[in-house]
C-alpha positions as CSV (number, residue, x, y, z in Angstrom):
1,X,11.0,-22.8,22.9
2,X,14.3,-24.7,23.0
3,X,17.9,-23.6,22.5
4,X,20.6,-25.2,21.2
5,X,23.4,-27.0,24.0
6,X,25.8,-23.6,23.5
7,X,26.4,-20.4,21.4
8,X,29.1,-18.8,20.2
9,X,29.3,-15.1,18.9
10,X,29.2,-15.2,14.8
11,X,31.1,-12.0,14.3
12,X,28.2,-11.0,12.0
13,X,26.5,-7.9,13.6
14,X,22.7,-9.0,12.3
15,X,23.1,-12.4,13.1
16,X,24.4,-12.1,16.6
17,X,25.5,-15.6,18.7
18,X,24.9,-18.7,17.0
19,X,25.2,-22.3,18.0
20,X,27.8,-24.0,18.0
21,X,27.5,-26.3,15.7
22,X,26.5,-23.8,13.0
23,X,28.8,-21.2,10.9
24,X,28.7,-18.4,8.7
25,X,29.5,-18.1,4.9
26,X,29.4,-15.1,2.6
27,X,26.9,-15.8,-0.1
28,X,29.5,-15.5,-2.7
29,X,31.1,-18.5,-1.4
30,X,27.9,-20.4,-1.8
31,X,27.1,-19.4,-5.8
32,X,27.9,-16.8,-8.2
33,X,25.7,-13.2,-7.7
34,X,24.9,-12.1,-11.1
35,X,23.1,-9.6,-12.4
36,X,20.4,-9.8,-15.2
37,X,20.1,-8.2,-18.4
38,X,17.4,-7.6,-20.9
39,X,17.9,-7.2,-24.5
40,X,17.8,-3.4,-25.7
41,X,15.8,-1.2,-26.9
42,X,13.5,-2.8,-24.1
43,X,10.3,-1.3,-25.6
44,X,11.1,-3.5,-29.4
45,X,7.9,-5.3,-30.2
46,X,10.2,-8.0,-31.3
47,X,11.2,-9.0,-28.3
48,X,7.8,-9.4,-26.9
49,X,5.6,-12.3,-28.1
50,X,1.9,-12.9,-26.4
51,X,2.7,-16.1,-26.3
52,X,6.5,-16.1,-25.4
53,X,8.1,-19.6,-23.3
54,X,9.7,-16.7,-20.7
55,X,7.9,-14.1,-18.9
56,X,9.7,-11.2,-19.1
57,X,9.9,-9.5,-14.8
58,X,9.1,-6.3,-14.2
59,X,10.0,-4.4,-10.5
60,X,6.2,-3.6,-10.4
61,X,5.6,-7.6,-11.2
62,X,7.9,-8.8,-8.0
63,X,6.3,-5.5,-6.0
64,X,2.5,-7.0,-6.2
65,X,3.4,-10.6,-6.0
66,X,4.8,-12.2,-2.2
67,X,7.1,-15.1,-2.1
68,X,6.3,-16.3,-5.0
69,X,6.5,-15.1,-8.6
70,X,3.5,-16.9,-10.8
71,X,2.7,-14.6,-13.7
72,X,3.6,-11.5,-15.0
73,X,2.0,-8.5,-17.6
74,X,4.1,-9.9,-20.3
75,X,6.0,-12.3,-22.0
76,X,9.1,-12.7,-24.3
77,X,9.8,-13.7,-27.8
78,X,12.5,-16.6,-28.3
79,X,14.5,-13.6,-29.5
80,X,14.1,-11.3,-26.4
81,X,14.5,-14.3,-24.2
82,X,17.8,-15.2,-25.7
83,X,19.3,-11.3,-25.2
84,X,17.9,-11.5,-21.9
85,X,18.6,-14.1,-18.3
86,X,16.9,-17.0,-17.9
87,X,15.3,-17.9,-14.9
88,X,14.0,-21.3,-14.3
89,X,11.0,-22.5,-11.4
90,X,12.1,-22.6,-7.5
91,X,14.9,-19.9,-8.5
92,X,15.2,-16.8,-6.2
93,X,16.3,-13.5,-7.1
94,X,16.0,-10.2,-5.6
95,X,15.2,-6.5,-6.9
96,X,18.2,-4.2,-6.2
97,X,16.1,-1.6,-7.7
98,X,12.9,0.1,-7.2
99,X,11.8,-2.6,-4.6
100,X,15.2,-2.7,-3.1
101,X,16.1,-5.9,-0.6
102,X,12.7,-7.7,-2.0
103,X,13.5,-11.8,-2.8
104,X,11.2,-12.9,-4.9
105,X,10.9,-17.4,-5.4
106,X,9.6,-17.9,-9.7
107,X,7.3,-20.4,-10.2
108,X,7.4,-19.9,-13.8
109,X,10.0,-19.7,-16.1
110,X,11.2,-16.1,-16.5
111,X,13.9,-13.9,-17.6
112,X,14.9,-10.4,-15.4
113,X,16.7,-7.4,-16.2
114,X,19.5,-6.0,-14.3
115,X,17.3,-4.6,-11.6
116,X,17.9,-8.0,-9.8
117,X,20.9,-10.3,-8.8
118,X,20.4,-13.7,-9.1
119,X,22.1,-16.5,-7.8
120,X,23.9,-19.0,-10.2
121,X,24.6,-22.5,-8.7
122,X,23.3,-21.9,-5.2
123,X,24.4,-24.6,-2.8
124,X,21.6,-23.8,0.0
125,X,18.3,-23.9,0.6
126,X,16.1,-21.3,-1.7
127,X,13.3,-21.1,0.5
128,X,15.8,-20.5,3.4
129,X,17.4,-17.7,1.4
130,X,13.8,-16.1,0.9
131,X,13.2,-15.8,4.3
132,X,16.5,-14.5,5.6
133,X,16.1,-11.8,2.8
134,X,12.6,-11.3,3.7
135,X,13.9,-10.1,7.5
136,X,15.5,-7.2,5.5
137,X,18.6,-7.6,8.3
138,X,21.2,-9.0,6.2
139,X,21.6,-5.9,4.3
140,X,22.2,-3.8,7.2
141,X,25.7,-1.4,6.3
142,X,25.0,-1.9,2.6
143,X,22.8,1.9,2.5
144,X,23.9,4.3,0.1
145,X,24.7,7.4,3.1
146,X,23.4,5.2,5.8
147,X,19.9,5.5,4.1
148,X,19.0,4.1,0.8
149,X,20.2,0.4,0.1
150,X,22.8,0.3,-2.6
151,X,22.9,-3.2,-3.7
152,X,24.7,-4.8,-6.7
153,X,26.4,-8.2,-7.4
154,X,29.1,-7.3,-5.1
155,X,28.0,-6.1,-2.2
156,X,24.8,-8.9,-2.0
157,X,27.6,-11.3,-2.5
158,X,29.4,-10.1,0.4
159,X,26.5,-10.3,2.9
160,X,27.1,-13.0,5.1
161,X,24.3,-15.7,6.3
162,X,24.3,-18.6,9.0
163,X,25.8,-21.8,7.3
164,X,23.3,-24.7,8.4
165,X,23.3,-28.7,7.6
166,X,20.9,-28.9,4.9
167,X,19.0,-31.0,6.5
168,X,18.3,-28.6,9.5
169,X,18.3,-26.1,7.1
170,X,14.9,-27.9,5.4
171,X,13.3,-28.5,9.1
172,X,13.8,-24.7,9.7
173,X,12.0,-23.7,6.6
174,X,9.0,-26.6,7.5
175,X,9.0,-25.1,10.9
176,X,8.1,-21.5,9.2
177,X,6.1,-22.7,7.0
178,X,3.8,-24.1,9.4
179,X,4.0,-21.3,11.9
180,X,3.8,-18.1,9.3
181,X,1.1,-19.3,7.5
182,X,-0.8,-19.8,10.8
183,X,0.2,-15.9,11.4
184,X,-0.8,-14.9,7.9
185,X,-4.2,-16.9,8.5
186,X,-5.3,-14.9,11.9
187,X,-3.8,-11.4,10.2
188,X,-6.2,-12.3,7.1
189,X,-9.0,-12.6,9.4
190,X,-7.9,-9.6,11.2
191,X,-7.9,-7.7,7.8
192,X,-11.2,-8.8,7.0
193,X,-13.3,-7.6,10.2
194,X,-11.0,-4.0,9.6
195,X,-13.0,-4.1,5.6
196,X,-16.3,-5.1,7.3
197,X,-15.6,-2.4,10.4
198,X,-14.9,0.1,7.7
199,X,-17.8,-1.5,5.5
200,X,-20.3,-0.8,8.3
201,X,-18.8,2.6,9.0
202,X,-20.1,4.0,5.1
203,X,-23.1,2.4,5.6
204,X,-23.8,4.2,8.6
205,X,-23.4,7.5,7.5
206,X,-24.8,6.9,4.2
207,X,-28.1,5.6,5.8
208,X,-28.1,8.7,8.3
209,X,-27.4,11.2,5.5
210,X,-30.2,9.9,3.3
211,X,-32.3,8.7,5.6
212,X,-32.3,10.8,9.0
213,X,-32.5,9.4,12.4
214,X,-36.1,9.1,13.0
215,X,-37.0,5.7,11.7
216,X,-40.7,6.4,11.4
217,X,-40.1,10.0,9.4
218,X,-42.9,9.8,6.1
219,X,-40.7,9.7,2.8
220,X,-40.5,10.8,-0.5
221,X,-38.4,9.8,-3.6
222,X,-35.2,11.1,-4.0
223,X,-35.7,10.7,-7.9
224,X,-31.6,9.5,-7.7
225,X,-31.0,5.8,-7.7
226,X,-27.6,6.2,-5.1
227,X,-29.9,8.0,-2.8
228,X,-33.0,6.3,-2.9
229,X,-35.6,8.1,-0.3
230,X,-35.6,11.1,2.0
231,X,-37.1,12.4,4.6
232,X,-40.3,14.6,3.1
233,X,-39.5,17.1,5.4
234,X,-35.6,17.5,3.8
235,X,-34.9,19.6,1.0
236,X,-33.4,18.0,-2.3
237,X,-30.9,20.7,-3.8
238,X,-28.5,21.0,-6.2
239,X,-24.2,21.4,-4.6
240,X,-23.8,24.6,-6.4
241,X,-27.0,26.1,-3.7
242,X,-25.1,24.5,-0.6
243,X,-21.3,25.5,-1.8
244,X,-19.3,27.6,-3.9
245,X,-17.0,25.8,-5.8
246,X,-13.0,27.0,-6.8
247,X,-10.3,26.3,-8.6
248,X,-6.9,25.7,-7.1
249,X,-4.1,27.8,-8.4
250,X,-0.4,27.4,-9.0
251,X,1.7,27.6,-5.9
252,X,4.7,27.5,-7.2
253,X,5.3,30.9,-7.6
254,X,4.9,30.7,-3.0
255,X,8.4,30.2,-1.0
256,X,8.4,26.6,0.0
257,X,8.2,26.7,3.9
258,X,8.6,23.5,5.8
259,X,6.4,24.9,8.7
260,X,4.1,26.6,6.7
261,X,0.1,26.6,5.0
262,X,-0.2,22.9,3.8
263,X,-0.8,22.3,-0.3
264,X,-3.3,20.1,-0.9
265,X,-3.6,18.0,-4.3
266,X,-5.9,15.0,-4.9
267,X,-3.4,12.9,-3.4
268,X,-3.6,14.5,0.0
269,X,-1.0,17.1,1.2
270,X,2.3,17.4,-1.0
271,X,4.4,20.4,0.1
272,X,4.2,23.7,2.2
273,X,4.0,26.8,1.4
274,X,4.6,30.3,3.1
275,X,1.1,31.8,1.9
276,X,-2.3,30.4,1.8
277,X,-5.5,30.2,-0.3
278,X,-8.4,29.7,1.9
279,X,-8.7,30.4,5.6
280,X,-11.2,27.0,6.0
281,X,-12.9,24.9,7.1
282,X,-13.6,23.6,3.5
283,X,-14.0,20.2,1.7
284,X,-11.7,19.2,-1.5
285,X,-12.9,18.1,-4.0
286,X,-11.1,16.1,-6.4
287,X,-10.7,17.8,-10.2
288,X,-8.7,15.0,-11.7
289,X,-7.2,11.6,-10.5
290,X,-8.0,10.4,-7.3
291,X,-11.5,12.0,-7.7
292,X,-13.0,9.8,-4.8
293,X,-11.4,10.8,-1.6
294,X,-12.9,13.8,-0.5
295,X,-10.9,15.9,1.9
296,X,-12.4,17.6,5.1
297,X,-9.6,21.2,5.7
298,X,-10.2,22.7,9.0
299,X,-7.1,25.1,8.7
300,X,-5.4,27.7,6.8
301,X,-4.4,26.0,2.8
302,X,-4.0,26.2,-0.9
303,X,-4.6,23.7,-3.4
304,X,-3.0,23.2,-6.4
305,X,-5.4,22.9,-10.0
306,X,-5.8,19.4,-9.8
307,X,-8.5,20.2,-6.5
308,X,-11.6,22.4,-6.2
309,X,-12.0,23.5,-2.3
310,X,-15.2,24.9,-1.3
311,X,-16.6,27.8,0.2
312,X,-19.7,27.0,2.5
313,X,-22.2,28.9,2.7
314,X,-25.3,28.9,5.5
315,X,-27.1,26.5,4.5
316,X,-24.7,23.1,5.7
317,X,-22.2,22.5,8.2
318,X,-18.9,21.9,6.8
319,X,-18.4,18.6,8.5
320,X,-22.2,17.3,7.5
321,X,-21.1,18.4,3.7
322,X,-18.2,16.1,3.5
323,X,-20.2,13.4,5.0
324,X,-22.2,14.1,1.9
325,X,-19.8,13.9,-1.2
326,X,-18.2,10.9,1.1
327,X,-20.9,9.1,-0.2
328,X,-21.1,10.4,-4.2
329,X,-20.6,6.7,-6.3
330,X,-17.9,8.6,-8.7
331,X,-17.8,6.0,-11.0
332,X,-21.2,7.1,-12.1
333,X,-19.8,10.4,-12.6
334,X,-16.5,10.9,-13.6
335,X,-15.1,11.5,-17.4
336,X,-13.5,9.2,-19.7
337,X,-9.9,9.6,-20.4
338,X,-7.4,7.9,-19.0
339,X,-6.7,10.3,-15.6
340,X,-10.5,10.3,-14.2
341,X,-11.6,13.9,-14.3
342,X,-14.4,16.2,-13.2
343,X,-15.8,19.5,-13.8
344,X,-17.1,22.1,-11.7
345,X,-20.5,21.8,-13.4
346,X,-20.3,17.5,-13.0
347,X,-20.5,18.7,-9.5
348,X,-22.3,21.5,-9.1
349,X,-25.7,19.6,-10.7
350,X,-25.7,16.9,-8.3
351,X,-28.7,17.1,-5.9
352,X,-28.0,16.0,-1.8
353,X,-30.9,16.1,0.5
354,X,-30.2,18.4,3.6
355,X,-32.2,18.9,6.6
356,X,-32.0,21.8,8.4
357,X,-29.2,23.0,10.2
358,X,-30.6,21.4,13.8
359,X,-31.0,18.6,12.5
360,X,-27.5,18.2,10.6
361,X,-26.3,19.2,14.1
362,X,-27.7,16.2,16.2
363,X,-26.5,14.0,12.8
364,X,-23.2,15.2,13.2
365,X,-23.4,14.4,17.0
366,X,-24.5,10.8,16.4
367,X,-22.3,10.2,13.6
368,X,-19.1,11.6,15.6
369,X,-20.4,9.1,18.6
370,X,-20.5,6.1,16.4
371,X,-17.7,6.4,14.0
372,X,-15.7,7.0,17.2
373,X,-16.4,3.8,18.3
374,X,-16.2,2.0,15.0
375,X,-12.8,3.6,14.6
376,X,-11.4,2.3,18.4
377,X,-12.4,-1.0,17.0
378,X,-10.3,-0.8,13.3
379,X,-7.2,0.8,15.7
380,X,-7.1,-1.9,18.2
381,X,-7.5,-4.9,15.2
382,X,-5.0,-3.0,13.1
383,X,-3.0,-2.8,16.9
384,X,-3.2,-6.4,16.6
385,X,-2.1,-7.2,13.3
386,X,1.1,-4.8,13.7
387,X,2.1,-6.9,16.8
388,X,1.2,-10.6,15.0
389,X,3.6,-8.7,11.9
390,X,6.4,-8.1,15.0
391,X,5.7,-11.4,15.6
392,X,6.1,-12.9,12.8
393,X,9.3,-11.5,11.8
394,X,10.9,-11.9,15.5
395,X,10.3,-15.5,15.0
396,X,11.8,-15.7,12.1
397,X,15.1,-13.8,12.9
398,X,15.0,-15.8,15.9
399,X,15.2,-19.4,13.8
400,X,16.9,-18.3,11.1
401,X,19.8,-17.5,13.6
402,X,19.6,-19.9,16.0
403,X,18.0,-18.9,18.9
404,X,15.4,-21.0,18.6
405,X,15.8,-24.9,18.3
406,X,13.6,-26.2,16.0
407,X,14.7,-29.6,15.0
């Protein structure tokens, strides 16, 4: 990569030497930071209109889209949008809430509330702007404690950036352009053979599961569309005959203990607690919410009422029971409502086919062999898309500051 004929240091701790030529500036010096607004009450059905000129920004809007803002949930009236900030196409504006430090480029006309600064007259290049924001260094020192970013008008108008000719400043952004979205392309395709890796990794064990090792093994019909056939020689039993099935209880009534039993709830483990409910190994089993991430617990726990754990009895090996309910299609199962639910009986009347316990053991075996080797695979692509993400942003600090010569 080139450099540029000499460097000098900027006096700007993130930014580091840069060349000569080049300068820094405080953003306030280049536009006015302002703040947005949004009329009030904010949940007034007159203010909204389905087919409102602005679309009115939500933090969760700016947190699902990337550089680019190009539609949002919903939309103003021409009342709302006149009690509110107007944003027009190719502005940028960043979240100083929720999403803290997140610029965001509107393709669309919009209005934003004052969970985002934007940036009134701005004599620089937007796209520039976006990706010095995007590197997240500029706000070093701005943390509320030296953790939480604190930002408002102020303090984002005192950040200071390298102040570039404009036209270098358009070269630099053609120059990332080209070579980020050349990253983005071989991370994509990185991505995708992780979701086919993990794709081939269900199917495994929901062929093996269902279907047994033995290829050439005479079958019979499991009667369940998910399932399909079984071995003949399997058994086809309902949960409740494999497992016992229990509530969680309220823990909140156990000392909190940072070292302590782990509490499980369907969103994995939330807290610690000094006592426990189960000695394990057991599977949970989700009651209501995220109902379709079974949990394997080989340890001491408690759960709290929105999970069932299981007591296993003789018949299945814990670990060959959660590759079963692994493969349970909830949708087909679980309760209307808004949360997804299920009851102990949803559960306890499905049927799983189960072999004997020999046979579950040399399934276990083989299933522990394979998904090993399926998982060294997803670690060493997801390996590689953390260093092309290194990458990626390394290169961009280093342009953005002048250590690289692009032009």
């Amino acid at each position: 990569m080139n450099r540029y004929d000499s460097y000098k240091d900027s006096g700007v701790e993130w930014i580091g030497e840069i060349p000569n030529i080049w300068k820094t500036v405080q953003i306030k010096r280049l536009c006015s930071v302002k703040r947005g607004s949004s009329p009030r009450p904010i949940d007034d059905p007159k203010y909204f209109h389905d087919n409102g000129e602005f679309s009115w920004v939500r933090i969760s809007d700016v947190s699902k889209s990337e550089r680019y803002l190009e539609k949002t949930k919903e939309t103003l009236s021409e009342l709302g949008s006149t009690l509110s900030t107007k944003i027009l196409p190719n502005d940028i504006f960043l979240s100083i809430a929720g999403s803290v430090g997140k610029p965001i480029i509107t393709k669309i006309k919009c209005c934003i509330h004052d969970g985002f600064v934007w940036f009134d007259g701005l004599n620089y290049d937007k796209e520039l702007l976006y990706y010095i924001f995007s590197l997240g260094k500029c706000f070093s020192g701005l943390g509320k404690m030296g953790t939480q970013l604190n930002l408002n008008t102020e303090s984002v108008g005192m950040i200071n950036i390298p102040l570039i000719p404009l036209s270098e400043q358009q070269q630099i952004v053609s120059f990332l352009d080209d070579k980020t979205q050349k990253i983005d392309s071989l991370i994509q395709q990185k991505e995708k053979k992780i979701e086919l890796l993990k794709e081939k990794r269900t199917s495994l064990i929901n062929h093996v599961v269902t279907k047994g090792l033995d290829s050439n093994v005479e079958m019979k019909d499991s009667g369940v569309e998910w399932i399909g056939e079984i071995p003949n020689h399997w058994d086809f039993i309902p949960l409740k005959r494999i497992v016992k099935i229990c509530n969680g209880k309220d823990y909140k009534h156990i000392e909190v203990e940072e070292g302590g039993y782990p509490v499980f709830g369907t969103g994995g483990e939330f807290s610690r607690c000094s006592d426990f409910l189960y000695k394990g190994p057991s599977v949970g089993l989700g009651r209501k919410g995220t109902i379709d991430k079974p949990m394997f617990i080989d340890e001491p726990f408690w759960t709290s009422d929105t999970l069932y754990y299981t007591e296993i009895g003789d018949k299945v090996l814990p670990i060959y029971f959660y590759f079963l309910v692994k493969q349970i299609p909830f949708s087909l199962y679980k309760n209307g409502g808004i949360i997804p639910s299920m009851t102990k009986t949803d559960y306890e009347e499905m049927r799983f086919p189960l072999p004997e316990i020999v046979e579950q053991q040399q399934i276990v075996e083989y299933l522990d062999k394979q998904t090993e080797e399926i998982d060294t695979l997803i670690q060493l692509e997801q390996k590689k898309i953390d260093t092309l993400k290194e990458y990626r942003q390394s290169l961009i600090s280093e342009v953005v500051t002048g250590k690289i010569k692009v032009v």
